[in-house]
N, C-alpha and C positions, 0 to 999 in steps of 0.2 A: 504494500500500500504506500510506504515513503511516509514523509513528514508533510504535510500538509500546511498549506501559506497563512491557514488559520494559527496554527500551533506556531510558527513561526512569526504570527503575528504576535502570538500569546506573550511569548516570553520576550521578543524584542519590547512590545508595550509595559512588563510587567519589569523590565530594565529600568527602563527609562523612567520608573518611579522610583526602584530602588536607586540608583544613580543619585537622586535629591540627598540621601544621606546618609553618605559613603563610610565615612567615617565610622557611625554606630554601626549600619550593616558589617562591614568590615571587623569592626571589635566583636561584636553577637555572632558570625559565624567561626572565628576562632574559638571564643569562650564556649560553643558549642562542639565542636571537636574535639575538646577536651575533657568535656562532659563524657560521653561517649568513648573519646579513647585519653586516660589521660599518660599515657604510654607517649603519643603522638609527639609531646612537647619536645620532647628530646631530637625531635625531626626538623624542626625550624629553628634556623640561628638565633633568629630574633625572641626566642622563647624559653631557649635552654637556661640560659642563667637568671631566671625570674619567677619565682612565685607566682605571677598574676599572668593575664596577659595584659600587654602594656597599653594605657591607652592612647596615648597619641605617637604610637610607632611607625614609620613612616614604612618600613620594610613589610609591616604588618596588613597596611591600608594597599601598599601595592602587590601583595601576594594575592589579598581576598580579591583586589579586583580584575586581578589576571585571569582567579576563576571562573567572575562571575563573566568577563566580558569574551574569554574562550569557549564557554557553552554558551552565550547567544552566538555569538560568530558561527559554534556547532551545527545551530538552529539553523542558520543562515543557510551554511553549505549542505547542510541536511533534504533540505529543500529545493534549493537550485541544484545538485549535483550529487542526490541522492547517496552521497557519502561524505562524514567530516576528514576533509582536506588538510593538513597543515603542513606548512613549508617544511620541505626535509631540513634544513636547518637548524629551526626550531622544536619539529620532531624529535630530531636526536636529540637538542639539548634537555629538551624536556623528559627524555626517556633516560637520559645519562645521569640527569640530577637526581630524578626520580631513585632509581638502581645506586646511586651513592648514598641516598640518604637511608636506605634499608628498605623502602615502600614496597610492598609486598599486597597481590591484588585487595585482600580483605581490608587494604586502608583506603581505597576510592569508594568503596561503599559507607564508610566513617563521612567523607569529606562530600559524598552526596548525601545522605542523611543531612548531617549539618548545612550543608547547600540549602536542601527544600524549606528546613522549618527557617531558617532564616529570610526566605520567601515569602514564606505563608506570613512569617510574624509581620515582613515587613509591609507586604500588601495589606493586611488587616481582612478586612471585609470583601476587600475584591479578590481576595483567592477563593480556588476553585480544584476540583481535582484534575481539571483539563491544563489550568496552569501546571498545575503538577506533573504531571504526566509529561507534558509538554518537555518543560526541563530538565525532568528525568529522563528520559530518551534522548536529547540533545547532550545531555553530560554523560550518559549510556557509553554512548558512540565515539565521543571524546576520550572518554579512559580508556575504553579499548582500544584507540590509536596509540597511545600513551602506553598502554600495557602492551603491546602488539611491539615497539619499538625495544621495550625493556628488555624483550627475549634476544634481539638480535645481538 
């Protein structure tokens, strides 16, 4: 069936709210990865020597929004080219970092968990399980490229 221009529409719209406040999104989906794994910390620079997660971490605000702004891009390419696309360059880097930091598949299911509800919380009222859904198949597809890269 593919991803549909709806679904693509879903989460590119449902960005562009979160986007207004990067910052707290940003902090609330770390602090939630670490609910859930708090093993994880020891995986990001910017977390290992902290008790908390920090809140005006600059490395912190550009990691969450790496992710968020990779699964819509996923969305994107999902839709127009029925597969998420990413530069071999980037590819590799991201599958290199990935494989140095110990990531092992069962932590992209931690970091989509933490993805969604951080979604949900941030939309409030306007989520839905189609946004859901939506996101999660575009972040699906992305960690499989990502996991896909790690093997080689």
């Amino acid at each position: 069936m593919g991803f549909s221009e709806k679904q693509e529409s879903l989460v590119k719209e449902s960005w562009e709210v979160m986007k207004l406040d990067i910052p707290h999104h940003s902090l609330r989906f770390f602090t939630l990865i670490l609910e859930i794994a708090p093993a994880a910390k020891n995986m990001f620079s910017f977390l290992k020597d902290s008790d908390e997660v920090p809140q005006n971490n600059p490395k912190l605000k550009a990691h969450a929004v790496k992710v968020f702004k990779m699964t819509c891009e996923a969305a994107i390419q999902l839709r127009e080219k029925g597969e998420v696309v990413v530069p071999d360059s980037s590819l590799k880097h991201l599958g290199s970092v990935h494989l140095k930091n110990g990531v092992i598949p069962p932590h992209f299911e931690v970091v989509k968990e933490a993805l969604l509800r951080t979604i949900k919380e941030g939309l409030g009222e306007k989520w839905n399980e189609e946004i859901g859904s939506s996101w999660g198949e575009a972040y699906d597809q992305l960690a499989a490229a990502i996991k896909n890269e790690m093997k080689q």
